[in-house]
C-alpha positions in Angstrom: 31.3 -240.4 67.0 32.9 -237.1 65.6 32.4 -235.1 68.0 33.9 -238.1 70.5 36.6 -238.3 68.9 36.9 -234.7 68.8 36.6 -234.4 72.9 39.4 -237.2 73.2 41.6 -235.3 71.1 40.8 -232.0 72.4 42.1 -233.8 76.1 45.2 -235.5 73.9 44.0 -238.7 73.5 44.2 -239.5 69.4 45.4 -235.8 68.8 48.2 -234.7 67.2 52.1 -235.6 67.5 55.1 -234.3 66.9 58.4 -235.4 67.0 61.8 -233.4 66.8 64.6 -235.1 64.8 68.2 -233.4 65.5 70.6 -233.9 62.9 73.5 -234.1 65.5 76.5 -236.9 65.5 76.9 -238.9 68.8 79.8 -236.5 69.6 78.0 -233.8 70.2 77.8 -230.3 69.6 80.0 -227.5 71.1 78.1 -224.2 72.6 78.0 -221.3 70.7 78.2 -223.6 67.6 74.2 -224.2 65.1 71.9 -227.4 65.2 69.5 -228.1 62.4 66.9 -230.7 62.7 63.2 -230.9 61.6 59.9 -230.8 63.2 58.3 -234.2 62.0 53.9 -233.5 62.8 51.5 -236.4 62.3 48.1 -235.5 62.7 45.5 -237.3 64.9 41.9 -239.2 64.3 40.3 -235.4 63.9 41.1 -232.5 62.2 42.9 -229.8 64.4 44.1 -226.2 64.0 47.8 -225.9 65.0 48.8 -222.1 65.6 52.8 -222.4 66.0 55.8 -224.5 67.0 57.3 -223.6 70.4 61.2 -224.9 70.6 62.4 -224.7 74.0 66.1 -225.2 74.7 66.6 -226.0 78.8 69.0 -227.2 80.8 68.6 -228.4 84.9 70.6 -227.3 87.7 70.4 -228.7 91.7 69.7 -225.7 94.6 69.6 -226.8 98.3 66.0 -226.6 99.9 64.8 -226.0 103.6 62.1 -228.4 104.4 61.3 -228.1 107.7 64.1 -229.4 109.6 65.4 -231.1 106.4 67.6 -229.8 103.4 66.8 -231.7 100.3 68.5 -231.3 97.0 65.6 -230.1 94.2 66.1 -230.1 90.4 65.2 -227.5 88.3 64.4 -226.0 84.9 66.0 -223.1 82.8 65.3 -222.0 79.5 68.3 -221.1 78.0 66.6 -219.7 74.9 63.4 -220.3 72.9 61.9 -219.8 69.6 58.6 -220.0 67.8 57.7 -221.1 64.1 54.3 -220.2 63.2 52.7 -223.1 61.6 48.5 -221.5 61.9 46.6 -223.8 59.9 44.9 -227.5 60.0 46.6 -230.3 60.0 44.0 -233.1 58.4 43.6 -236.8 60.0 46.4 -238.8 60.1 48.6 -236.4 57.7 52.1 -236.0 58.1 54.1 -233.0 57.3 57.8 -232.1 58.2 59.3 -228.4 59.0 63.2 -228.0 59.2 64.8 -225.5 61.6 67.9 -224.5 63.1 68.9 -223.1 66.2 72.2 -221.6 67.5 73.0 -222.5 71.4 74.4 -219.9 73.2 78.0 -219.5 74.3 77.0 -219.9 78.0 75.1 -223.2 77.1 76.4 -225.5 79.8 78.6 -228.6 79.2 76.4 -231.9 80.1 77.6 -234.4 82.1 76.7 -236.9 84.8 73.0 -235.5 86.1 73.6 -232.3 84.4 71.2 -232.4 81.3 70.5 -230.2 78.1 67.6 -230.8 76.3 65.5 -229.3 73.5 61.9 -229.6 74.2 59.3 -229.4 71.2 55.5 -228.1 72.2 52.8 -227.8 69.4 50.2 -224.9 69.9 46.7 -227.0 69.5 43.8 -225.2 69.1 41.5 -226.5 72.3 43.7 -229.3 73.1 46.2 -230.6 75.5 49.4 -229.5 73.2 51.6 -232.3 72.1 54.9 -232.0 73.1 58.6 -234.0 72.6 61.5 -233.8 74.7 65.0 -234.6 73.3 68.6 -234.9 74.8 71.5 -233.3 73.2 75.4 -233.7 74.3 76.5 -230.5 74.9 80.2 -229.7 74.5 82.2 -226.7 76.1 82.5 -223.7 74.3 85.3 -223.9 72.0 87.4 -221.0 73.8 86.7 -222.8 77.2 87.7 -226.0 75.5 90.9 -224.2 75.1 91.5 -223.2 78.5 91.0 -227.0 79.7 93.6 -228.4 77.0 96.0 -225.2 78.3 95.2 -226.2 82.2 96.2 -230.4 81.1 99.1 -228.7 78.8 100.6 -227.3 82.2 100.1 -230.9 83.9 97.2 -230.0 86.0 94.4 -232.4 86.4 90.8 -232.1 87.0 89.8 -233.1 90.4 86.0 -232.0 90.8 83.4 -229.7 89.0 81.2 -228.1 90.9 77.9 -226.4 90.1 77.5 -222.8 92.0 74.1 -221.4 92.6 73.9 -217.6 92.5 73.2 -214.5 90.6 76.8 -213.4 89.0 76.7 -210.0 87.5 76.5 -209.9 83.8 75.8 -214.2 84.0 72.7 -215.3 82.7 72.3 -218.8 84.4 71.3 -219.2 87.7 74.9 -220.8 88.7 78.0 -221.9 86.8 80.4 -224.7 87.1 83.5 -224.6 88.9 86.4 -226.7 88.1 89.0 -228.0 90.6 92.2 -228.6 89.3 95.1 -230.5 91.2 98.8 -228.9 90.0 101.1 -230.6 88.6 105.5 -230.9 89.2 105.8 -227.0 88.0 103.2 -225.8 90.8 103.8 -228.0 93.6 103.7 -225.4 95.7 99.7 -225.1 95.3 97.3 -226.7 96.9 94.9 -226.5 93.9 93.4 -224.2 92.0 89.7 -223.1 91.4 88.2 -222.1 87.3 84.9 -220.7 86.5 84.7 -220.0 82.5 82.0 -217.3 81.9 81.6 -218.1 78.0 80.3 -215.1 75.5 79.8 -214.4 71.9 82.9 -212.9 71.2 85.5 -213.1 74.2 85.1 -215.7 77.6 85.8 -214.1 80.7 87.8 -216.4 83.2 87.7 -216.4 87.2 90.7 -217.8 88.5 91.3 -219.3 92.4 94.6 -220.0 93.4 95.6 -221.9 96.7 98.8 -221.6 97.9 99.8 -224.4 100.6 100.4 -223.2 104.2 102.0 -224.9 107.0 102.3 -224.7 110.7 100.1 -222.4 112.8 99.9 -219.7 110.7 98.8 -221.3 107.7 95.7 -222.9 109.3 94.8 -219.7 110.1 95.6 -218.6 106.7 93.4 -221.8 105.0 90.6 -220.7 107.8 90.2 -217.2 107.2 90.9 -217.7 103.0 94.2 -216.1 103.3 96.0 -218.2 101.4 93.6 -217.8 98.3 94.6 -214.9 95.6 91.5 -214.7 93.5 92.2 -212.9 89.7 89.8 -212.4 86.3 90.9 -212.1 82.8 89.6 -212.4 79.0 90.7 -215.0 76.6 89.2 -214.5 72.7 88.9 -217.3 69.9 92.1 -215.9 68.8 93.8 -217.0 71.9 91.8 -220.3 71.9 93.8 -220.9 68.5 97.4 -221.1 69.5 96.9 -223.6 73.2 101.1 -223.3 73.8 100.5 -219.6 73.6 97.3 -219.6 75.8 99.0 -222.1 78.5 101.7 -219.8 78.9 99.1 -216.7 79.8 97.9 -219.3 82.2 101.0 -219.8 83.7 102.5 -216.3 83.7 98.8 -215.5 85.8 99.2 -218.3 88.5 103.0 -217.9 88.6 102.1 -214.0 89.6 100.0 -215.2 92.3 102.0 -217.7 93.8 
C-alpha cells in the first residue's frame, strides 16, 4: 500500500500542496511598489522531499497568428521576473508548514485590465513527482510616475479614448509590447485630432513617447492623414520628482504638445 500511495503521489494524485496567500488590499498594488505574502505547504498521504519554491511573476499579452488562410488572435505568457526559495528537505504526511516572502514588481509591470492579466504563479520542486503548483491574480496598478502623467493628461481636459497593446521589440523595453493610450483633446487643443502615449516605466526616471495629430482638411490634409504627415512624434523623461507636483507636470505636458501643434 506504501509504495501505492507513493506512485500516486509521485504522478500528483495525494501529493503535496501549496498555496500562495498575498497580503494585498482589493485596490491593488502599484508597479515598482513590494508584495509580501506566504507560501502556505501541506504535505500529502507520503512523505516527499521538496528541493525549492519557484515564484513566478507573469503577465499575458495577444499577437496576431497566420493559420493558413486564417489570422487568429493567440494568448501568451511572459515572465516578468522570478525567484527561488530553497526549501530542500521532507515535508512529512499531512504536515503543514508556512514560509513568508516578498517580492518587488518591476516598474515596467503592466497595468491589468479587461483580458490583460498579472498573475503570480507558485511551483513546488517535488522530488519524483508531478510538482504542485498555484496560480494567483493580482490587480496591478500603473506605476506611480505613469499614474502621474494620466492625472496631468485629465488635468489638461483630455480623455482616454482607447488603450492599445503593441507587439514588438522596443529598444531598451523588456516586454514583448507596451500599451498605447489614445487620448481625445479637450477645449484648449481643439485643433488636434488626438493624441497617442506609450509610458516606458523604470526604476528611477519613465521615459514617455508622445503622438500628436494635428487635424487636416481639404485635399491636402488627406494626403497628409495618408502618408502620416500630420503626425509630430516627440520623447521625453519625467522622474518621481516630477510625478510629485501634477500642475507642474501638466504644464510640461502642455508646453510639449503646444510645440508640436
Amino acid at each position: 500500500m506504501a509504495f501505492f500511495k507513493k506512485m500516486m503521489a509521485s504522478i500528483g494524485i495525494g501529493g503535496a500542496k501549496v498555496e500562495t496567500i498575498l497580503d494585498i488590499d482589493g485596490g491593488g498594488v502599484p508597479a515598482g511598489e513590494v508584495i509580501q505574502g506566504t507560501f502556505r505547504i501541506e504535505g500529502g498521504k507520503v512523505e516527499q522531499r521538496i528541493d525549492d519554491v519557484e515564484l513566478q511573476l507573469c503577465c499575458n499579452y495577444f499577437v496576431e497568428v497566420e493559420r493558413g488562410e486564417e489570422t487568429v488572435i493567440e494568448e501568451r505568457t511572459y515572465i516578468l521576473t522570478e525567484h527561488e526559495l530553497d526549501i530542500d528537505s521532507n515535508i512529512q504526511p499531512g504536515e503543514k508548514r508556512e514560509i513568508d516572502f516578498s517580492m518587488k514588481l518591476p516598474a515596467y509591470t503592466p497595468e491589468t485590465f479587461g483580458k490583460h492579466k498579472v498573475w503570480i504563479r507558485t511551483n513546488l520542486d517535488i522530488d519524483n513527482a508531478v510538482d504542485a503548483s498555484d496560480k494567483d491574480y493580482i490587480k496591478v496598478l500603473p506605476h506611480p510616475v505613469t499614474a502621474a502623467g494620466f492625472a496631468a493628461l485629465e488635468h489638461l481636459g483630455f480623455r482616454l479614448k482607447e488603450v492599445m497593446q503593441l507587439v514588438g521589440s522596443i529598444k531598451d523595453w523588456p516586454l514583448p509590447f507596451v500599451m498605447e493610450y489614445e487620448y481625445l483633446p479637450g477645449r484648449d487643443f481643439s485643433n488636434l485630432d488626438e493624441i497617442e502615449v506609450m509610458f516606458f516605466a523604470g526604476e528611477y526616471e519613465t521615459r514617455v513617447h508622445l503622438e500628436v495629430d494635428k487635424k487636416t482638411r481639404g485635399l491636402g490634409g488627406w494626403l497628409a492623414d495618408a502618408l502620416d504627415l500630420d503626425e509630430t512624434k516627440l520623447s521625453f523623461t519625467i522622474t518621481e520628482e516630477d510625478a510629485e507636483d501634477v500642475d507642474a507636470l501638466a504644464a510640461t505636458f502642455a508646453g510639449i504638445i503646444e510645440e508640436a501643434m
